[in-house]
N, C-alpha and C positions, 0 to 999 in steps of 0.2 A: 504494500500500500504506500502510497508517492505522500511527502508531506507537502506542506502547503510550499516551503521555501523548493524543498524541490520541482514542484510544479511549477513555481515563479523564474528558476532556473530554464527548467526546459522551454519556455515560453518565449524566455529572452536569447537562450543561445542554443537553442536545439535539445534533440535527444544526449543521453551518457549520465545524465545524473543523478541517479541512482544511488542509494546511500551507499553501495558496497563501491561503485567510481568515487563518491565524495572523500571513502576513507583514504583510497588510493590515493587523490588528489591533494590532501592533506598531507599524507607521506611524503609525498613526494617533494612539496613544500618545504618540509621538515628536513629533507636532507639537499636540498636544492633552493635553500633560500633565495638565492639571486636570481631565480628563476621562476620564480613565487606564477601559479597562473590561479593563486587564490585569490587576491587583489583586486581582480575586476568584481568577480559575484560577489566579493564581502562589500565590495563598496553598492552595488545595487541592492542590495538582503539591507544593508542599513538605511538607504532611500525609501525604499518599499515597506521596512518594516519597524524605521525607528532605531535610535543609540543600541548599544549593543553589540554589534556587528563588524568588530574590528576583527582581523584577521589573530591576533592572539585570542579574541574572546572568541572565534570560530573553531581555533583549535584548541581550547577547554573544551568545548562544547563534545567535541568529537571524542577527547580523551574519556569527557565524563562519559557519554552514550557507553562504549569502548569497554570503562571500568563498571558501570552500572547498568549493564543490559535489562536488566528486572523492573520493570516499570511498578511491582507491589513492593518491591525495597526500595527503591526508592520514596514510594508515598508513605512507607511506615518510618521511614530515616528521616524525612524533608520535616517530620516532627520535632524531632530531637539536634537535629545537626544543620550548621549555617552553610550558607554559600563556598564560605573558606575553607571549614570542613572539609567539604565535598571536593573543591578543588585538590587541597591540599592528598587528600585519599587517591583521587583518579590517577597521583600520580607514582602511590607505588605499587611497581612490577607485581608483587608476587600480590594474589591473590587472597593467600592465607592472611598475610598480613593487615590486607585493606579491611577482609571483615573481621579479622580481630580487631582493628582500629574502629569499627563500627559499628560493633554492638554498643547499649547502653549500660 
């Protein structure tokens, strides 16, 4: 199922984006900074959709998705734990770790 920023994607530069291309797209970013071809849709996603949408705040976004696939842990954490938290979690590696750091 296409999210909305994805459809606002496809509409403005064609088919390919697709969360499992976004993730790519992201990497790719990530090890090719000066070649960054995240730039242009974070700049359109933040026209269309409002602050927020800086290319760092795009790749939290991804990392968090990434570390927190579970859409019910999330709604049961979003109680207990801030934005920082959550940032600060998506970014470590091991798994074990992030939900020992997450329970309450």
């Amino acid at each position: 199922m296409s999210t909305k920023p994805e459809r606002q994607l496809e509409r403005e530069f064609g088919r390919g984006f697709e969360e499992k291309n976004l993730r790519r797209m992201i990497r790719f970013a990530e090890v090719f900074p000066e070649r960054s071809i995240v730039v242009s849709p974070v700049r359109q996603l933040g026209r269309e959709f409002g602050q927020g949408f800086s290319a760092q705040a795009f790749h939290r976004m991804i990392r968090f998705a990434e570390a927190f696939p579970d859409e019910k842990i999330v709604s049961a954490l979003r109680r207990q734990l801030t934005w920082t938290h959550f940032k600060t979690l998506a970014y470590l590696d091991d798994p074990l770790k992030r939900d020992f750091y997450a329970e309450p």
